[in-house]
C-alpha positions in Angstrom: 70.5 129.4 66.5 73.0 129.3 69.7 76.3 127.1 68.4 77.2 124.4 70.7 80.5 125.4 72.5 83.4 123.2 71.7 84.7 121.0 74.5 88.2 120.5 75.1 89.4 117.2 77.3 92.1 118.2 79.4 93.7 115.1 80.6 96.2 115.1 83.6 99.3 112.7 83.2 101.5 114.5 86.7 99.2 112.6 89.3 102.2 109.8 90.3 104.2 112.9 90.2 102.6 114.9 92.6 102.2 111.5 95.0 106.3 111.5 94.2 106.4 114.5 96.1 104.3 114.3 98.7 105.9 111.4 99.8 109.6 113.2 99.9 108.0 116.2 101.8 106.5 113.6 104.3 109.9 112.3 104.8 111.7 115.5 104.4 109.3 117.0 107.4 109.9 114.3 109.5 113.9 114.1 109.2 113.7 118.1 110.4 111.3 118.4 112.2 113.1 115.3 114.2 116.6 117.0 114.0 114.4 120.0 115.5 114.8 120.8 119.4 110.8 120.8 119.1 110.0 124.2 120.3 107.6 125.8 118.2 108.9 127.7 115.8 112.0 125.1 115.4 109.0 122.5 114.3 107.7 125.5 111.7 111.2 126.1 110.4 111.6 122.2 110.0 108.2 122.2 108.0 109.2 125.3 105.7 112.7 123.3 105.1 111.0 120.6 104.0 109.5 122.5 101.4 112.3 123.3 99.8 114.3 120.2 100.1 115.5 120.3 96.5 117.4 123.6 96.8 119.5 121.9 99.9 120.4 118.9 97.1 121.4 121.3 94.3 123.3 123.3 96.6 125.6 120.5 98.2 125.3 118.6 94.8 126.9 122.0 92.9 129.6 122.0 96.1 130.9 118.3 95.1 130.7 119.1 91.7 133.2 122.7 92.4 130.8 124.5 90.7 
């Protein structure tokens, strides 16, 4: 006889989360992108900032701090 294969539930509690972050990249692609002088690649650069927002934060935030 063939066993039935167990099935696990996998249930995914990050959704608000990842709308969280989409929303900040939004808005952290449109403040450089407008800061941008809109050539191309000032536009991709203003995209690829965006993406890493957070580490622009920490960095200033670990300046204040005198760390």
């Amino acid at each position: 006889m063939h066993e039935q294969p167990s099935r696990i539930r996998v249930v995914e509690k990050a959704g608000p989360w990842g709308f969280f972050f989409l929303l900040c990249y939004i808005g952290a692609a449109i403040y450089f992108v407008s800061n941008s002088s809109g050539g191309l690649w000032d536009v991709v650069l203003g995209l690829l900032q965006a993406a890493v927002w957070p580490v622009y934060v920490t960095f200033h935030v670990l300046g204040i701090l005198g760390a």
